[in-house]
GUKELO-678669 format. One line per 2 residues: their letters; for each residue x, y, z negated of N, C-alpha, C, O, CB. Coordinates in steps of 0.02 Angstrom, whole numbers, plus 50000, padded with zeros to 5 digits. Glycine has a CB too. Layout:
# residues N
A> X Y Z X Y Z X Y Z X Y Z X Y Z ~ ...
# end
This chain:
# residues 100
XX> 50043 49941 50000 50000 50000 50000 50045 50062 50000 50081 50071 49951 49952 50000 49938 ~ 50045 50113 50058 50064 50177 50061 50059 50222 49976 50007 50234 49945 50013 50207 50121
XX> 50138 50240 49955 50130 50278 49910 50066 50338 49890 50044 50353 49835 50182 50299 49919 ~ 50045 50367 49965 49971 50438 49959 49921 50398 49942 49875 50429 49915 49940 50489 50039
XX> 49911 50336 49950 49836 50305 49926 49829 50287 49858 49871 50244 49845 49817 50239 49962 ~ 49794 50302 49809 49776 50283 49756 49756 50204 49745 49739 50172 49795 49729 50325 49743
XX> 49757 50180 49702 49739 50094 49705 49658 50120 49661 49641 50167 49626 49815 50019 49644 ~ 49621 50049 49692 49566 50040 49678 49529 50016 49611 49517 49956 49614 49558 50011 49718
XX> 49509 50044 49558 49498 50013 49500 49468 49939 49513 49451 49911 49566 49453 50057 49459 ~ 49469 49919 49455 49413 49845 49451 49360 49879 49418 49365 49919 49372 49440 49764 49398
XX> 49299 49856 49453 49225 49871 49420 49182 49820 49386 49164 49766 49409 49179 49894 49472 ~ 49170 49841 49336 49128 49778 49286 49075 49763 49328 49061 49704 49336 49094 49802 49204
XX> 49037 49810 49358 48970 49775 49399 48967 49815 49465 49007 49859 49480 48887 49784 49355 ~ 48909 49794 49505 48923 49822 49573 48880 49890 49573 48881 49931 49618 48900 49767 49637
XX> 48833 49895 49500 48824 49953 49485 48866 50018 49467 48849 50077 49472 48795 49941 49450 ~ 48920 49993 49447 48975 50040 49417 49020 50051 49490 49049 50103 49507 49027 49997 49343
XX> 49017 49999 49520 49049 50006 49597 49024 50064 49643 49050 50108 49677 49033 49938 49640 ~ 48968 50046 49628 48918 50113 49693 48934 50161 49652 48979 50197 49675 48811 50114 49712
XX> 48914 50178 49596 48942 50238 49551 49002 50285 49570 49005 50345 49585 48964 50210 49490 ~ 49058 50222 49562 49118 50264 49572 49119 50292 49680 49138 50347 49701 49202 50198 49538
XX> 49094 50239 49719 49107 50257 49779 49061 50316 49806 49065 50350 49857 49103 50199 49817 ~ 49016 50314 49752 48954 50377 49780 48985 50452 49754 48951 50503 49756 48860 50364 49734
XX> 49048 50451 49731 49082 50509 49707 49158 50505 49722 49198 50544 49696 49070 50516 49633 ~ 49171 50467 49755 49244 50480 49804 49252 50487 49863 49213 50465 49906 49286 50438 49803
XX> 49305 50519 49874 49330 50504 49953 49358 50443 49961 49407 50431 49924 49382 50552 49980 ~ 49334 50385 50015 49363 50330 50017 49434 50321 50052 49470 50273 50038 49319 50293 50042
XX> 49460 50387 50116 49530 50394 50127 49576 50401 50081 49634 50382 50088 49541 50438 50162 ~ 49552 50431 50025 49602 50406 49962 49635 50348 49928 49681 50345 49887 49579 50418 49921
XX> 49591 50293 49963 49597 50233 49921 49617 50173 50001 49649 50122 50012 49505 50215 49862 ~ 49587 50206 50028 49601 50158 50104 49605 50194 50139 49580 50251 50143 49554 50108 50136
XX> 49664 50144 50193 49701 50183 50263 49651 50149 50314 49656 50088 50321 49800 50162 50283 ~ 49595 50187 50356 49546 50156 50366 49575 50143 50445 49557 50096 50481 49476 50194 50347
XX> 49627 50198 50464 49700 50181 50524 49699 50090 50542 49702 50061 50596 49803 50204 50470 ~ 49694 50067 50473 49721 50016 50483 49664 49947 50485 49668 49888 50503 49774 50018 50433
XX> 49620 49983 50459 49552 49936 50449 49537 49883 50526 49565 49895 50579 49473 50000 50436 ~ 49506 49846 50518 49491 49802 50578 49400 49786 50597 49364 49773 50549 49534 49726 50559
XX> 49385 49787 50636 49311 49772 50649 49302 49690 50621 49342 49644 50630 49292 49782 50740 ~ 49242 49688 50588 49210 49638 50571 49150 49626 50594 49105 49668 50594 49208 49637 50518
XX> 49143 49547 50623 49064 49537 50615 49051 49501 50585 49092 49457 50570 49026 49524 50658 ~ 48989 49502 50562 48953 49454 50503 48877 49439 50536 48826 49473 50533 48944 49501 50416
XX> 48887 49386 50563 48837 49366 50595 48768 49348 50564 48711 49353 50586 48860 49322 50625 ~ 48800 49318 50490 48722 49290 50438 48710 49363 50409 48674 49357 50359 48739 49215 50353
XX> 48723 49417 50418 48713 49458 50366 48635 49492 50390 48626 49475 50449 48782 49514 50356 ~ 48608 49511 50378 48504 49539 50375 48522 49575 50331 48551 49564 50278 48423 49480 50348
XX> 48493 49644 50365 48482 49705 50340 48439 49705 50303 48394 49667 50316 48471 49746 50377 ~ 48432 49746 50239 48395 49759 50188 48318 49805 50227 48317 49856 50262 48449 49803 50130
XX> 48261 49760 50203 48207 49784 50220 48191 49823 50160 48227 49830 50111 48161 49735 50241 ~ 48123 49851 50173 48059 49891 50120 48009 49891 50136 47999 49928 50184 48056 49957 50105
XX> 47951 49852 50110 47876 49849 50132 47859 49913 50108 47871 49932 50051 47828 49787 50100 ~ 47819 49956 50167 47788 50013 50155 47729 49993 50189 47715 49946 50226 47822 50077 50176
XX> 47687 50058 50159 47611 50047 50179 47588 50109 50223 47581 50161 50191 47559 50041 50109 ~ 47577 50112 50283 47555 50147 50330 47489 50155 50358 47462 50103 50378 47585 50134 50367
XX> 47470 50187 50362 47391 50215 50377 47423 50237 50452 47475 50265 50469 47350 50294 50314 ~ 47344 50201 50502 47354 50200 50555 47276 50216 50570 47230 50195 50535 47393 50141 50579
XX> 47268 50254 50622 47215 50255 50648 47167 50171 50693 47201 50148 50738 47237 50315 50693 ~ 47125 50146 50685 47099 50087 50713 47126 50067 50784 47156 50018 50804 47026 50093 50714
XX> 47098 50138 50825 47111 50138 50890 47180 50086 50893 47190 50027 50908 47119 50217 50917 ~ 47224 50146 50869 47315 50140 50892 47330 50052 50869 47363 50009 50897 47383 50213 50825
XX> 47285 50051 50797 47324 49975 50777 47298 49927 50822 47340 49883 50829 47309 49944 50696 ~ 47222 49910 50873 47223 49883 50892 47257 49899 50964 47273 49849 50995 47178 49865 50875
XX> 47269 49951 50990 47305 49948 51048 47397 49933 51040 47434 49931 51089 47285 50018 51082 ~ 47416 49926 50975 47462 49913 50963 47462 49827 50979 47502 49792 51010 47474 49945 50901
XX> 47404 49812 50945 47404 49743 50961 47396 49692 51034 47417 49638 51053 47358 49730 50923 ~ 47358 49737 51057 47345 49723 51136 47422 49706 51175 47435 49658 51211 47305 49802 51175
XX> 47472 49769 51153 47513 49787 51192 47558 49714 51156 47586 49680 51199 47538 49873 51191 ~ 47565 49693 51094 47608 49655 51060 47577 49576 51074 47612 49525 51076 47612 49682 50979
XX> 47508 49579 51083 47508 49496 51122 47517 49481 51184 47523 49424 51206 47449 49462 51119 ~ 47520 49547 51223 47526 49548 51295 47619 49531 51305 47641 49521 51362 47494 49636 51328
XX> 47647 49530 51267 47711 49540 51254 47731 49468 51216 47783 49442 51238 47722 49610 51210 ~ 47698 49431 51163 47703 49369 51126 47732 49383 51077 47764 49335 51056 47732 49317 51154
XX> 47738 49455 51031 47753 49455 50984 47709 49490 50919 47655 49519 50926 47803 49471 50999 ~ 47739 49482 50865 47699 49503 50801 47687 49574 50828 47732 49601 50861 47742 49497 50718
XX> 47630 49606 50816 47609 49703 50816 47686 49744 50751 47720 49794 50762 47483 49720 50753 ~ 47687 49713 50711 47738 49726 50662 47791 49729 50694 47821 49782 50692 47745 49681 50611
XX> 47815 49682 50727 47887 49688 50736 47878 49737 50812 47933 49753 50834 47934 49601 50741 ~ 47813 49763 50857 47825 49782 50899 47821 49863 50877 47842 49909 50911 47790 49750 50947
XX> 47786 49871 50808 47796 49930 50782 47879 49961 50790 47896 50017 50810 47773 49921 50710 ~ 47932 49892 50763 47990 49918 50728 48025 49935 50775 48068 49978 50766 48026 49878 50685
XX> 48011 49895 50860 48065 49921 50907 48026 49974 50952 48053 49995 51003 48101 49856 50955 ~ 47968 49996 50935 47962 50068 50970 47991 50100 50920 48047 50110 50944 47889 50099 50991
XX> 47991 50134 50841 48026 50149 50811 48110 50158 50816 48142 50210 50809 48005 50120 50780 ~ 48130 50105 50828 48194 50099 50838 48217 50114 50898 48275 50135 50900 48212 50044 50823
XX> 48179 50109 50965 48188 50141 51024 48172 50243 51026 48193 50282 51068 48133 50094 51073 ~ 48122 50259 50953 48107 50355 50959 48179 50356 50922 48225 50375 50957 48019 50409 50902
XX> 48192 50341 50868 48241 50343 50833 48309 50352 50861 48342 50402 50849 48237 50296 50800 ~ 48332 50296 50906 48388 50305 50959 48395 50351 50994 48450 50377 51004 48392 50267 51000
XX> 48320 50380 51028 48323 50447 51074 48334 50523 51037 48366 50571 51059 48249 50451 51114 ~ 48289 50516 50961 48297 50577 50937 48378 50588 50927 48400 50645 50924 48254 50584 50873
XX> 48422 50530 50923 48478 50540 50889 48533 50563 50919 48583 50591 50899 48493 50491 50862 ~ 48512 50545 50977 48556 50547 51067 48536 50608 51079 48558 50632 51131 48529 50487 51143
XX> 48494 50648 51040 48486 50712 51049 48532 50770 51024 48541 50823 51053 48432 50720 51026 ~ 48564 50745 50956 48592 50784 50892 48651 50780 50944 48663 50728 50975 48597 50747 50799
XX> 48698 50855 50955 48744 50835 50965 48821 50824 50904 48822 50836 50844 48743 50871 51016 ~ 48882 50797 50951 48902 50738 50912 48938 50770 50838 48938 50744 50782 48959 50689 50961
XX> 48967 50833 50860 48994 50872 50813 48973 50900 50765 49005 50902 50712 49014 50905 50830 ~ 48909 50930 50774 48858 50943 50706 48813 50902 50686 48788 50898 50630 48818 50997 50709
XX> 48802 50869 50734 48743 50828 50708 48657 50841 50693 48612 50813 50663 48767 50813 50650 ~ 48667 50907 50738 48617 50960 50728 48598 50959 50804 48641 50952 50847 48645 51038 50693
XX> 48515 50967 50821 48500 50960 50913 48539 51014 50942 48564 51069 50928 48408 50974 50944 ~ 48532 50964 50998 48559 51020 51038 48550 51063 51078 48596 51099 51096 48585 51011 51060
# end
């Protein structure tokens, strides 16, 4: 480990972990220069059941469009979502992060 990097405490729990990382700079502690891409193929993203109010119309034309397709209305919710989401973002430009 490069003398400028600080070493990493040990954390009693992974509560005390997020703690300390939600109040550092992590280039302090890692040369991220040197880091390597990982994939983790078993890993599934953390969900949240929320409850959404939908107008009748939309939920059944949601559904129309999601058996016409062979999939759950739910999951066809998540990739129009995830398809506005991509566009609004491709909007921000890259340096501020603010539209453009």
């Amino acid at each position: 480990m490069p003398n400028d990097l600080k070493e990493i405490p040990t954390f009693q729990s992974e509560d005390e972990e997020r703690e300390f990382w939600a109040n550092q700079d992590s280039t302090e502690y890692i040369n991220w220069a040197e880091a390597e891409a990982v994939i983790l193929p078993k890993l599934k993203p953390s969900t949240r059941t929320i409850s959404l109010r939908l107008p009748e119309l939309m939920l059944n034309e949601l559904r129309v469009i999601a058996n016409k397709r062979d999939i759950p209305y739910q999951s066809l919710i998540k990739v129009f979502l995830k398809e506005r989401i991509d566009q609004e973002l491709k909007r921000e430009t890259p340096s501020t992060g603010h539209p453009a």
